[in-house]
DOLUMDO-95308 format. One line per field, with one value per residue (C-alpha): residue in one letter; residue number from 1; x, y, z. Coordinates in nm, 3 decimals. Layout:
! DOLUMDO-95308
r <- [A/...]
k <- [NUM/...]
px <- [X/...]
py <- [Y/...]
pz <- [Z/...]
This chain:
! DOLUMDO-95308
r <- [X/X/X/X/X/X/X/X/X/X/X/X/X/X/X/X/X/X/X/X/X/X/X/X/X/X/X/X/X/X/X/X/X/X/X/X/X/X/X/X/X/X/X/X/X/X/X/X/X/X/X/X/X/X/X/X/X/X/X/X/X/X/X/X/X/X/X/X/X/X/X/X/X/X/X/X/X/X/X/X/X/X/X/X/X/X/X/X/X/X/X/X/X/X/X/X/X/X/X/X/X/X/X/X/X/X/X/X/X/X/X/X/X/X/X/X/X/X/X/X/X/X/X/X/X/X/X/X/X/X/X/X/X/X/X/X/X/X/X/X/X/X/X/X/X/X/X/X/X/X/X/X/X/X/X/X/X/X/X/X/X/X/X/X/X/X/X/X/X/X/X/X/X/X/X/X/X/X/X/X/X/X/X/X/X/X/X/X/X/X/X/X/X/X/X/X/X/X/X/X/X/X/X/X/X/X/X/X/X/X/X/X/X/X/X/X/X/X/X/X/X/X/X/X/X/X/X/X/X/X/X/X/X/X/X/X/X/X/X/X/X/X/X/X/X/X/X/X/X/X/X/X/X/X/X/X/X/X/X/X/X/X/X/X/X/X/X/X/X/X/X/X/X/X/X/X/X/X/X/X/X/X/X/X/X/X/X/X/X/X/X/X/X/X/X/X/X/X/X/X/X/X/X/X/X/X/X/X/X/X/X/X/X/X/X/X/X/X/X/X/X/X/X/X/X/X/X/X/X/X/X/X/X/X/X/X/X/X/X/X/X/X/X/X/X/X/X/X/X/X/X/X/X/X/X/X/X/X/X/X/X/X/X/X/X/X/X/X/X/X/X/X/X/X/X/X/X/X/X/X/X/X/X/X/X/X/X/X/X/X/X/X/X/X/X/X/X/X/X/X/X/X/X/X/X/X/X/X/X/X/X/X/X/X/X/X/X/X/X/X/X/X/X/X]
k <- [1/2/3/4/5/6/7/8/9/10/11/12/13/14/15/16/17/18/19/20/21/22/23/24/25/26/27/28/29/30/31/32/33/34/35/36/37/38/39/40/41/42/43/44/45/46/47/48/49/50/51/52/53/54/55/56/57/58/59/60/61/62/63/64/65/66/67/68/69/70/71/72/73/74/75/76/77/78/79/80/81/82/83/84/85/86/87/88/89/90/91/92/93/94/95/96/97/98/99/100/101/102/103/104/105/106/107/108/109/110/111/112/113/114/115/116/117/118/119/120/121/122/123/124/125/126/127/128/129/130/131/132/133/134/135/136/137/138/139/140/141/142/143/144/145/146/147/148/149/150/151/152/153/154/155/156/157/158/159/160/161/162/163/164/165/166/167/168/169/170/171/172/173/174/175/176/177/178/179/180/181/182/183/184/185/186/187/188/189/190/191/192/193/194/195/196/197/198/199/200/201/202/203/204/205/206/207/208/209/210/211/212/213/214/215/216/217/218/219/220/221/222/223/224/225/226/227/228/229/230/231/232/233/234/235/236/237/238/239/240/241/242/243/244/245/246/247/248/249/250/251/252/253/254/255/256/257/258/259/260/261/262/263/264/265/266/267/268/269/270/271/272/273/274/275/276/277/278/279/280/281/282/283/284/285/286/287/288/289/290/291/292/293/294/295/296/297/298/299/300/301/302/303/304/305/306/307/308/309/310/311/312/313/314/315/316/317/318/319/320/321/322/323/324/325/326/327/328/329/330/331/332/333/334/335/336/337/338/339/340/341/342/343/344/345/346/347/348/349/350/351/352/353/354/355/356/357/358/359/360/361/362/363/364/365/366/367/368/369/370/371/372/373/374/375/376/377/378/379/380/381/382/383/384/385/386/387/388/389/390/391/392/393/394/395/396/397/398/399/400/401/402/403/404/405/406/407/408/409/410/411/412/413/414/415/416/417/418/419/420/421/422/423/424]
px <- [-6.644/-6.977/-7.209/-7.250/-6.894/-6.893/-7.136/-6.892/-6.620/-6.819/-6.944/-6.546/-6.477/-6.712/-6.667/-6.316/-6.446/-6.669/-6.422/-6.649/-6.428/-6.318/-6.170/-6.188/-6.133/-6.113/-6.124/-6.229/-5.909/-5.906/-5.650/-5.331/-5.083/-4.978/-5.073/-5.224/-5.556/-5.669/-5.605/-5.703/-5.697/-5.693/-5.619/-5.313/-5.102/-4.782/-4.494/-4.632/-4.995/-5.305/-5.250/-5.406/-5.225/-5.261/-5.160/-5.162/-5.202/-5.004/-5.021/-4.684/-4.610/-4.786/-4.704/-4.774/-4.794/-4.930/-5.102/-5.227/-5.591/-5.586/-5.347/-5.483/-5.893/-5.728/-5.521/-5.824/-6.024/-5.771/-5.763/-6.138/-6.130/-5.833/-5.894/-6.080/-6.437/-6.551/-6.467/-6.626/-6.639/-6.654/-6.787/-6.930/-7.273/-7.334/-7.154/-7.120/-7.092/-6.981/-7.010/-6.832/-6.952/-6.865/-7.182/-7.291/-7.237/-7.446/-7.372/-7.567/-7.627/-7.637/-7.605/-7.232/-7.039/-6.849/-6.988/-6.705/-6.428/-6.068/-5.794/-5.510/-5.338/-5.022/-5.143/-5.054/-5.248/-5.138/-5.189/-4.894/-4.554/-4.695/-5.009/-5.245/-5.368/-5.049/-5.000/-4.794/-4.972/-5.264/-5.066/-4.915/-5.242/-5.226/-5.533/-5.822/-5.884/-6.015/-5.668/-5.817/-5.606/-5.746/-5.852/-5.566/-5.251/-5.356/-5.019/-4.837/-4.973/-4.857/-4.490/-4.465/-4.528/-4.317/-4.000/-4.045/-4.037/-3.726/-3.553/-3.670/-3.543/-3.221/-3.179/-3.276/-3.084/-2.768/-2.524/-2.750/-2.995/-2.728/-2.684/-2.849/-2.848/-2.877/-2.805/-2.960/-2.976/-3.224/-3.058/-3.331/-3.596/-3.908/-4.198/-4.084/-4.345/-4.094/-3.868/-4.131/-4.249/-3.961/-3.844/-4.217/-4.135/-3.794/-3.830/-4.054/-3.823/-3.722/-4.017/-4.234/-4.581/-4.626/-4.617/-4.471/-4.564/-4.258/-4.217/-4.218/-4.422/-4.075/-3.813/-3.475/-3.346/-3.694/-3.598/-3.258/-3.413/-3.272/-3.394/-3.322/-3.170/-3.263/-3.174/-3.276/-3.158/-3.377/-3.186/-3.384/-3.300/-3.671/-3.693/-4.034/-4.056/-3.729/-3.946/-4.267/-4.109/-3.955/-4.270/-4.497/-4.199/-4.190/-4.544/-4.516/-4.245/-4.017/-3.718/-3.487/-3.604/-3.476/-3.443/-3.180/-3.148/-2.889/-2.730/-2.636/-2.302/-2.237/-2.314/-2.075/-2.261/-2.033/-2.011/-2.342/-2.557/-2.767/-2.755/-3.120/-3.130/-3.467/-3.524/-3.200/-3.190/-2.926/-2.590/-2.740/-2.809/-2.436/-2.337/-2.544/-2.382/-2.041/-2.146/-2.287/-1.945/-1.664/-1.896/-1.889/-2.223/-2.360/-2.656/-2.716/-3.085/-3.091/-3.397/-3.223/-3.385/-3.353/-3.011/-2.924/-2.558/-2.523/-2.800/-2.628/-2.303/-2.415/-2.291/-2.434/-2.185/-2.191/-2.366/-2.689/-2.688/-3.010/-3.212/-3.059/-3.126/-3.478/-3.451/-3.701/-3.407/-3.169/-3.304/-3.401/-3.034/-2.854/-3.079/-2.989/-2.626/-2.611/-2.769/-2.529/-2.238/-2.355/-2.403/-2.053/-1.862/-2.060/-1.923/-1.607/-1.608/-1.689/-2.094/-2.340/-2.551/-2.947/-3.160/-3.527/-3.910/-3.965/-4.344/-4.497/-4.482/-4.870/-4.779/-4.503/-4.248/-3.898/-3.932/-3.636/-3.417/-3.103/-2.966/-2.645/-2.515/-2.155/-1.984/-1.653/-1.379/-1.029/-0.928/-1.018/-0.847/-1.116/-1.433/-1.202/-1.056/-0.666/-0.458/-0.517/-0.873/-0.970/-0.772/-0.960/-1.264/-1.181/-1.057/-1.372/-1.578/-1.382/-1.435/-1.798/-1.791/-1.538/-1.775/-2.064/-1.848/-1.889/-1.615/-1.790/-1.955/-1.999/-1.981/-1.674/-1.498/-1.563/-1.409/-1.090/-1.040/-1.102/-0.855/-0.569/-0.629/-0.573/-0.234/-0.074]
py <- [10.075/10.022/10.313/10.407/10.401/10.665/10.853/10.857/11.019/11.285/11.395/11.398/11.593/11.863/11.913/11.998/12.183/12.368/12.382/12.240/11.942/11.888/11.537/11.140/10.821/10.461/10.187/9.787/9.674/9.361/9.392/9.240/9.441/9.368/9.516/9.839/9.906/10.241/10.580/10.924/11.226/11.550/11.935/12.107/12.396/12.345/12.557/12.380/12.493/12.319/11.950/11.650/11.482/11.041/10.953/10.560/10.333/10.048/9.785/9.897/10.279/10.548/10.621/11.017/11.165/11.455/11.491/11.697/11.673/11.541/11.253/11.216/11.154/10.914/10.732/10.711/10.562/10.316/10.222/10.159/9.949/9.718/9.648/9.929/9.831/10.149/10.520/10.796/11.173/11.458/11.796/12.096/12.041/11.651/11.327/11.024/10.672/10.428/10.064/9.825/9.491/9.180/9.207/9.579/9.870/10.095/10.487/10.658/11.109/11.232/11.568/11.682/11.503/11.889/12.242/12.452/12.410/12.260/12.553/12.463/12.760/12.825/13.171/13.208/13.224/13.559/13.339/13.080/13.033/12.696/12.713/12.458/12.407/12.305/11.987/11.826/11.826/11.708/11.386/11.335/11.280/11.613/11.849/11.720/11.793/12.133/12.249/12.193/12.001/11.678/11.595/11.367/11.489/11.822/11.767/11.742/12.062/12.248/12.088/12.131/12.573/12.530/12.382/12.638/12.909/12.841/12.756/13.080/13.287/13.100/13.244/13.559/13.595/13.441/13.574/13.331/13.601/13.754/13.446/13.409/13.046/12.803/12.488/12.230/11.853/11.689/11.381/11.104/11.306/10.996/11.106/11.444/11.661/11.924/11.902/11.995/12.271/12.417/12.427/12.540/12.826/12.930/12.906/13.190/13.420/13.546/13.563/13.840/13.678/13.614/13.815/13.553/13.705/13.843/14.142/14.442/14.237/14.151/13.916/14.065/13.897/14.034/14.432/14.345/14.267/13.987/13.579/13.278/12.943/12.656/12.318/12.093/11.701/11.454/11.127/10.826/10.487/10.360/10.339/10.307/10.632/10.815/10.695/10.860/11.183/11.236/11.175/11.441/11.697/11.616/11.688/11.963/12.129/12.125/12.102/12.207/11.927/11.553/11.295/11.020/10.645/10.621/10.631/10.946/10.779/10.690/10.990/11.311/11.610/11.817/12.180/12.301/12.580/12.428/12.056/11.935/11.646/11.532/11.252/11.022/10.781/10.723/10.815/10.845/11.231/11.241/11.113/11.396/11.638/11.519/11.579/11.926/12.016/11.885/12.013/12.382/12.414/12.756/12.645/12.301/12.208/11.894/11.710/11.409/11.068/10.793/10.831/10.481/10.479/10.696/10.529/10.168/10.303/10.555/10.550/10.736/10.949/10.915/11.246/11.149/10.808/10.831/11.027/10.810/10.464/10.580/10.418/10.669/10.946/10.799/10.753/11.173/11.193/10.999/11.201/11.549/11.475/11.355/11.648/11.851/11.679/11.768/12.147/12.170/11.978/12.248/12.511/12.381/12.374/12.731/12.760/12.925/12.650/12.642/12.442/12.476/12.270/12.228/12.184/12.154/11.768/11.740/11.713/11.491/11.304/11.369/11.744/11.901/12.105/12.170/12.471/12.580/12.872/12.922/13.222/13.380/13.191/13.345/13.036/12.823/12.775/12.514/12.357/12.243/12.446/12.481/12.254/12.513/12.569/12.211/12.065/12.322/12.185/11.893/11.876/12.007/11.750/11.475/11.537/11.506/11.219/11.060/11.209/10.953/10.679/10.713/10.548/10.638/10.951/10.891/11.268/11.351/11.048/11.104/11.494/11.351/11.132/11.369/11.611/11.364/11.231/11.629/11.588/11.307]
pz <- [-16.242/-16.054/-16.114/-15.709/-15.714/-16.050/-15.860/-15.558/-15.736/-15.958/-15.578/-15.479/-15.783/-15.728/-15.368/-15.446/-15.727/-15.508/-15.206/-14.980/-14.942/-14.557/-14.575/-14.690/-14.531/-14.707/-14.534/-14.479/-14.711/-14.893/-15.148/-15.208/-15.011/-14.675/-14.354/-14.533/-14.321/-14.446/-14.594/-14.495/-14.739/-14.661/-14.862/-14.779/-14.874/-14.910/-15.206/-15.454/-15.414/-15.303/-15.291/-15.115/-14.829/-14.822/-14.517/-14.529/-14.192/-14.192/-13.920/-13.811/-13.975/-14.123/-14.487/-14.635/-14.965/-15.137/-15.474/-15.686/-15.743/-16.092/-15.957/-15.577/-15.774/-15.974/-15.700/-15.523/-15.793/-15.808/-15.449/-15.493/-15.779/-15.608/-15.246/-15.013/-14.965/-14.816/-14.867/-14.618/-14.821/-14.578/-14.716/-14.545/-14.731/-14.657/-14.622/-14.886/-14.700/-15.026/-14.945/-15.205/-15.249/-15.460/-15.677/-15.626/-15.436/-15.206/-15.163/-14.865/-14.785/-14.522/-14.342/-14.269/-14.001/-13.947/-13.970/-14.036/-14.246/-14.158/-14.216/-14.460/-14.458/-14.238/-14.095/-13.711/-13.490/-13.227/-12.869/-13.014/-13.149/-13.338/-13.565/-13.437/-13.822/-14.005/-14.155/-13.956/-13.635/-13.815/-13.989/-13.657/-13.470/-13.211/-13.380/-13.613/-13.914/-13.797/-13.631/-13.271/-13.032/-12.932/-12.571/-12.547/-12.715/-12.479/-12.292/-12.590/-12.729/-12.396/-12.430/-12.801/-12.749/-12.458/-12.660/-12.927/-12.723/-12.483/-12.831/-12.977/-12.618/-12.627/-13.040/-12.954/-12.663/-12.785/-13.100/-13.350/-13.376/-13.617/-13.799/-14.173/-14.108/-13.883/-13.903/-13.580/-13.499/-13.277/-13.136/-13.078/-13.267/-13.185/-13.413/-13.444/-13.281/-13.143/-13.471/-13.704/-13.529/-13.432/-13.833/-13.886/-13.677/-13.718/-14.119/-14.085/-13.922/-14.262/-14.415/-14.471/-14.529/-14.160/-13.793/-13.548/-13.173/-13.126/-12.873/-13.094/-13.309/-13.531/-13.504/-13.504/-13.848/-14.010/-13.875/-14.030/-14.342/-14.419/-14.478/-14.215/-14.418/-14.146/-14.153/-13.923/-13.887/-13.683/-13.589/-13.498/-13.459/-13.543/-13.890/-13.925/-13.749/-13.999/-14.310/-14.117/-14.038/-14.400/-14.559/-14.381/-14.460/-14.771/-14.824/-14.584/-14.814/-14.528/-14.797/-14.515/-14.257/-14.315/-14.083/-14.049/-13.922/-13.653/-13.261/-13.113/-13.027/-13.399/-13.563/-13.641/-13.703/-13.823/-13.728/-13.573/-13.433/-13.206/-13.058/-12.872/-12.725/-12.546/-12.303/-12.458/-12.213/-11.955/-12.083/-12.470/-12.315/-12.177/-12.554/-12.694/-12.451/-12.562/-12.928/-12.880/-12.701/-12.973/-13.236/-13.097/-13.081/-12.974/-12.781/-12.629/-12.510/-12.330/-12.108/-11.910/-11.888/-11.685/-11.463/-11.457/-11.475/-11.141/-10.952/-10.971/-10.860/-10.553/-10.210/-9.937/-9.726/-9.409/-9.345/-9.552/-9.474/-9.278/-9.559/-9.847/-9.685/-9.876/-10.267/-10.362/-10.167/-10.323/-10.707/-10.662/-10.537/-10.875/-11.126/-10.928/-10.895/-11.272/-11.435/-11.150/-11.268/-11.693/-11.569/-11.446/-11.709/-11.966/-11.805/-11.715/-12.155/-12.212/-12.156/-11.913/-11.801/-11.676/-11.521/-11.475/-11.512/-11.844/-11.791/-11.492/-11.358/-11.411/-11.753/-11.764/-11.552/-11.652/-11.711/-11.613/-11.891/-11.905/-12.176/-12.221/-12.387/-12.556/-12.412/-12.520/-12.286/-12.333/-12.179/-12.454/-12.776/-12.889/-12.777/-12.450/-12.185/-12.083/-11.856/-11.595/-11.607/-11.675/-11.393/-11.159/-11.247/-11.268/-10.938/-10.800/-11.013/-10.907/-10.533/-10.557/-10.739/-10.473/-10.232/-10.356/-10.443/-10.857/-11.034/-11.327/-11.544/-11.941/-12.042/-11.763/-11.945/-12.272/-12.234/-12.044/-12.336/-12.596/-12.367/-12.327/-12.760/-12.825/-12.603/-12.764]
């Protein structure tokens, strides 16, 4: 090995020595493996102690890992001797800038890119349900290496909180709070940003290491004394995002989070606690819905997106004819009478339904969420209502639909087939 390059590492080693290590970057990649443009490392915390975190960009996917620092200093020797022509070492006392070249090397100090220190640990922070300096956030590109949110992912930030805490309401508010387990799928997970941080937060329920801002300043499970088992399922049909998402909880050690390849429509979840589906498109949401209902789930948490299926068959009655001869009228009109038409076949199946702005539209489009909460129905032997009650609604269902000229509604068919399969 080149001596600048010798000298490189001996500064790596003692800045993690030292703990004035903040982070490292390699870059300019030559080597034999395909699409691999660079690698940044980073310390984390994580069951197994202090570790560092690879987190390798690919021209299609991101790649993570963790080490420990006998293995990650050697790894990173290695990545320097076979293909990375440049490596960027971070500390709180100065930067390294190593330049690799075909018949010598340069290595440059200078003073430190970053005055303060990028937190590792998993403490919370009192103003927040999600800790701005965990892991995940930082692998998924919403805070530096610092734990502040960056200028752009400042939406996302807002939304992720938000999520957490109508999912922690709806526990705590619902007979789960009892539970000494949950167990939750997110149907059409994307990269995860809500999924990790709601296991993040719920896993600490039980725990008595950390305060969550609860009122009171204690969750319910914690005053009973007991622990909180979660498991959470993410199901994606990307793989390149699935092999993303398992990664960073595996070096998170999120041993309860996983994430799977597949449709909503294809998989069966089994018997669950909580069923969220965000922004499924068209009827994937009503698929989801349909899921959450047969599978008994105690709390459903949906956000509609794009209300094709209604739009394409709507028919003005005569009575709004004038304000829905508007496409923009009559768009607003299909999503409000779709998510109408989800609300009512919830209830009609034994839950107390809400609607309401998820965040406010200056934010994001396509913000509306719709929650649903099992209640005790002495109507219903199972996850489906009796003759009686389920013609009533029906009835009423089917009249607006008639009203609007829908022929017809993915959910309200899939629940009249499951009814008349549980007849024969």
């Amino acid at each position: 090995m080149r001596a600048e390059t010798e000298k490189f590492i001996d500064e790596l080693q003692k800045s993690l020595q030292n703990l004035t290590f903040l982070k490292l970057s390699l870059g300019n990649y030559k080597g034999p493996e395909e699409h691999l443009q660079r690698i940044s490392v980073r310390r984390i915390v994580t069951k197994k102690g202090e570790r560092l975190a690879f987190q390798s960009r690919y021209s299609t996917r991101d790649i993570v890992n963790s080490f420990d620092k006998g293995e990650a200093i050697g790894r990173i020797r290695d990545h320097l001797e076979n293909g990375f022509r440049s490596a960027h070492l971070f500390t709180s006392g100065n930067d390294l800038q190593l330049t690799v070249g075909k018949k010598s090397s340069r290595l440059i100090k200078g003073k430190p890119s970053f005055s303060t220190k990028p937190s590792i640990s998993h403490d919370r922070q009192k103003t927040y349900l999600v800790d701005p300096s965990a892991y995940y956030l930082k692998a998924l590109g919403v805070t530096t290496d610092s734990g502040q949110v960056r200028k752009d992912q400042q939406d996302k930030w807002r939304q992720i909180n938000k999520f957490v805490e109508i999912v922690d309401g709806l526990i705590r508010n619902s007979p789960l709070k009892e539970n000494r387990s949950l167990h939750i799928v997110d149907m059409g997970s994307g990269k995860g940003y809500l999924t990790f941080a709601l296991y993040d937060h719920l896993r600490d329920w039980g725990s008595t290491q950390s305060s969550p801002p609860y009122e009171g300043g204690v969750s319910p499970l914690r005053r009973r004394g007991g622990s909180l088992k979660v498991e959470i399922v993410g199901v994606e049909q990307r793989n390149e995002l699935v092999a993303l998402c398992n990664d960073i909880a595996q070096t998170s050690g999120f041993d309860g989070l996983k994430f799977l390849q597949g449709t909503i429509a294809d998989l069966d979840p089994g018997e669950i606690d909580i069923l969220i589906a965000l922004h499924a498109c068209d009827t994937a949401t009503d698929d989801a819905l349909f899921k959450g209902i047969t599978s008994n789930a105690s709390v459903i948490v949906a956000a509609p997106c794009c209300h094709h299926e209604l739009k394409k068959q709507l028919q003005s009655p005569d009575l709004l004819s004038g304000i829905l001869k508007h496409p923009i009228m009559l768009e607003r009109t299909a999503e409000t009478i779709t998510d109408g038409i989800r609300s009512l076949l919830l209830e009609a199946n034994g839950y107390k339904t809400k609607m309401f702005e998820f965040v406010a539209t200056e934010h994001t489009p396509k913000n509306n969420m719709l929650v649903a909460t099992r209640v005790n129905n002495p109507r219903a032997s199972s996850p489906h209502v009796s003759r009686g009650s389920r013609n009533d609604n029906n009835a009423g269902i089917a009249a607006i639909m008639s009203e609007f000229g829908i022929v017809q509604q993915r959910l309200y068919d899939l629940l009249n087939q499951c009814y008349e399969n549980d007849q024969n």
